[in-house]
N, C-alpha and C positions, 0 to 999 in steps of 0.2 A: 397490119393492125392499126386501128385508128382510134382515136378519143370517144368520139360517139359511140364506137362498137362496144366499150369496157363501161362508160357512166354517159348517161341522157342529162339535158339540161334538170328536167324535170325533177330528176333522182338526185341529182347533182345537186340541185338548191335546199333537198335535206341532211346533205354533209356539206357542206360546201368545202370546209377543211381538207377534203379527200381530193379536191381541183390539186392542193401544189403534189402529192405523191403521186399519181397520175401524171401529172407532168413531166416532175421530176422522171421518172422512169419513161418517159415517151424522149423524151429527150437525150436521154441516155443512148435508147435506141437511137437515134439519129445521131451521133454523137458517132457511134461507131459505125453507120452507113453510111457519114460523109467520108469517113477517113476509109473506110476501104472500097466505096464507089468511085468516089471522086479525089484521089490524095493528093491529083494537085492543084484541086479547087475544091477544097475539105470547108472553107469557110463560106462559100457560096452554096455547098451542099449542105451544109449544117441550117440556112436559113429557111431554103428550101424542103426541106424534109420535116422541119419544124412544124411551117406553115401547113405541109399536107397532113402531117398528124393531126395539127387543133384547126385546121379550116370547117370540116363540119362539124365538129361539137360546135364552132360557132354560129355557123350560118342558123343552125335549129334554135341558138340561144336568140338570136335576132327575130327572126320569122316569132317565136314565143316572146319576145317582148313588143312585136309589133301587135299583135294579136292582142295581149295586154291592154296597149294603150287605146284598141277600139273600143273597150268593153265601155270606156267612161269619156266624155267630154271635158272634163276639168283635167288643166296638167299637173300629175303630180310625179316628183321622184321617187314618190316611197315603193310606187308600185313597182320601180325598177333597180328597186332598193341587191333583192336578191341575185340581179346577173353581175351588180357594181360588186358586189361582194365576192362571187365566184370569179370575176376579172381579178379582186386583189390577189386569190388566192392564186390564180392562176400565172401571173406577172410573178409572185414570190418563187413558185416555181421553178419559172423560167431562168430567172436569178440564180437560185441557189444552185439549180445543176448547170450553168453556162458555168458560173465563179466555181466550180467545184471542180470539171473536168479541164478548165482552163489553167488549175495549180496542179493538179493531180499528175496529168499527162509531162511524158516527159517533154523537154524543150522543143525537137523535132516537129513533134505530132500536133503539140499546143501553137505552134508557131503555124504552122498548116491550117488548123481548123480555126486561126485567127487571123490571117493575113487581110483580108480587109479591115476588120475591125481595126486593125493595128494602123491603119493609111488612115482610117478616118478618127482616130484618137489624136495621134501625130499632126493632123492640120487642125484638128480642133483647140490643141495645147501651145499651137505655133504661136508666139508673143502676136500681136495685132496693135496695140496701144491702146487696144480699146478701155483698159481697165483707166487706166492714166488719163484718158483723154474724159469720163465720166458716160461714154455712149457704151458700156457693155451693156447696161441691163434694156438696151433699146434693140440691140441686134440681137441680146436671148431671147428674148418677147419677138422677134417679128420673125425669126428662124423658127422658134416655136406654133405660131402662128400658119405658118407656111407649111410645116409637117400637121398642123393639127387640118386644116387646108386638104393639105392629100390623102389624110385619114379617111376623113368623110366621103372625099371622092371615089377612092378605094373601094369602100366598103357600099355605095353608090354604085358603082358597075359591078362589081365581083358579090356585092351582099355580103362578104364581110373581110376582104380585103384587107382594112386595116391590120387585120393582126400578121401580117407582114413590115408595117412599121414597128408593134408592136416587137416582137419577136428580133428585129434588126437594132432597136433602142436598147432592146433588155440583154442581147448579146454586146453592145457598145459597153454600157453601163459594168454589165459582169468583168469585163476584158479591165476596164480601168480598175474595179476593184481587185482581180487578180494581181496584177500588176504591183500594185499598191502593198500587197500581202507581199509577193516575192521581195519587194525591196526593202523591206523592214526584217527580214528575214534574214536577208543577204548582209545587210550594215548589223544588225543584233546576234545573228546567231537564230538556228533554229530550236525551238522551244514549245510545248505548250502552252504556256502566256502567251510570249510573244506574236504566236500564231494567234490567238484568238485577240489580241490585243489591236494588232494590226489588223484583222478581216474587222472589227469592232469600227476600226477608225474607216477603215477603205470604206465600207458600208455607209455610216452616217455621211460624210464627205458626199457621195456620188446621190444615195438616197435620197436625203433630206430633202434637194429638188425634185430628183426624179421620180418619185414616190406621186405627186401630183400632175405631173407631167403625163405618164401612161393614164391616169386616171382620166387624165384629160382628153387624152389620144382616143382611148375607152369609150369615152363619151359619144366624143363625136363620129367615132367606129359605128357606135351605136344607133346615133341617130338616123346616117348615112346610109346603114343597113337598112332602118326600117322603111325608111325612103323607100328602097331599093324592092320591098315588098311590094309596098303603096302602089308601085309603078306597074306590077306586074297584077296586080287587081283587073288593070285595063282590060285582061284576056273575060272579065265577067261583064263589062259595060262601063263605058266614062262616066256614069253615074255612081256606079261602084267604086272606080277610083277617086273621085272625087268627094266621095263620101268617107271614104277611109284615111284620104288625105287631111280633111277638116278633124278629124278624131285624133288623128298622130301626129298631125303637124304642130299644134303647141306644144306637145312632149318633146317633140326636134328640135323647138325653138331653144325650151326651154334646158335641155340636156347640152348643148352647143353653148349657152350662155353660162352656163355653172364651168363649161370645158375653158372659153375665154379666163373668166375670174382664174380659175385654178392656174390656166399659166401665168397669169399677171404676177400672181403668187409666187409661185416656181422660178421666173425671172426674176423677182427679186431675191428668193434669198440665192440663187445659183449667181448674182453678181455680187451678192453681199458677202459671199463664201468667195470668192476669186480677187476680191478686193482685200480681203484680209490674208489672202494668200499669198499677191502678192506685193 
């Protein structure tokens, strides 16, 4: 069972709220495919199963906003208004059920379906100096840059690839806020409050940047996709791709340039949070 098979873009951008239960529940399923396909590469199989779940709902959501962007020569975001929104919905999703079965499950199994996540949290948290030294928010911004980079490319040969970065951030992101939850849990005591007090803090902490960051990733997924159509026009005549290149390509530009600004944003407050951290 796949995304596109239960909701179409099309459908989809009249609930759009209906993207995170959908996901949520697609996830779920791959959640317990990775641990009984793959138990002892549960977290290489959770990324992978994810991806095949939401890869054509998105490849049809790109293909529909490249088609979009032909209808008019002026670039505008608002016409791309409705996929930015089924992306939020969709990213929250991803979130809530990665942070969800990452606390839920018991230690063994969470540990399994997180073992990367876990390597790449652990070298991301290693001291560097960087905060001390004033070059943190130059290495978030150019690591950032460098994933928003492969987004595009991504979704450039595959048509919409990115949402493998996508889906690999929003499992990093979920892992640190789990985490986060258990250990306030672990020092306090388990609680009601304290449960929601903690997922409350773990959340804002990781989100606040990361929240622009997939937006960003988004973006340039998106634009990278429509490319990715643009190119295969050629099967009609180089006249025709290059016709449909002039019509989409200021929406690339300009979806790419809002991606930039959004992480310039994100590296700052994601070093303005680690400076006061530590």
């Amino acid at each position: 069972m796949v995304l596109d098979s239960i909701i179409a873009p099309l459908k989809a951008e009249q609930h759009p709220a209906q993207m995170f239960f959908f996901v949520f529940i697609a996830v779920s399923i791959c959640v317990f495919l990775s641990l009984w396909v793959f138990p002892a590469f549960a977290s290489f199989g959770l990324i992978t199963f994810t991806v095949m779940a939401t890869l054509p709902f998105m490849v049809r959501l790109m293909q529909l906003e490249k088609e979009r962007a032909q209808r008019t020569n002026k670039p505008s975001l608002s016409q791309h208004r409705s996929a930015i929104l089924l992306f939020v919905f969709l990213f929250f999703g991803l979130i809530a059920a990665y942070t969800f079965w990452f606390i839920a499950l018991p230690n063994d199994a969470a540990s399994n379906l997180s073992g990367l996540q876990i390597k790449t949290l652990t070298e991301v948290n290693a001291p560097t100096g960087a905060v001390v030294s004033g070059d943190y928010f130059g290495q978030i911004l150019f690591n950032n840059l460098r994933v928003l980079f492969i987004a595009v490319l991504f979704s450039l040969v595959f048509a919409s690839g990115a949402i493998f970065i996508l889906a690999w951030n929003a499992s990093v992101i979920s892992l640190a806020i789990a985490n986060s939850v258990k250990l306030s849990l672990a020092a306090t005591g388990v609680g009601a409050g304290t449960y929601f007090s903690a997922l409350a803090f773990g959340s804002a902490r990781y989100l606040v940047h990361g929240i622009p960051e997939m937006i960003a990733y988004f973006l340039g997924g998106l634009a990278g996709g429509m490319l990715s159509f643009v190119i295969l026009d050629y099967k009609q005549g180089l006249g025709k791709m290059l016709d449909s290149f002039k019509k989409v390509g200021k929406d690339m530009l300009l979806l790419i340039g809002l991606a930039v600004v959004l992480l310039i944003a994100a590296a700052a407050l994601e070093s303005g949070i680690g400076a006061i951290i530590s």
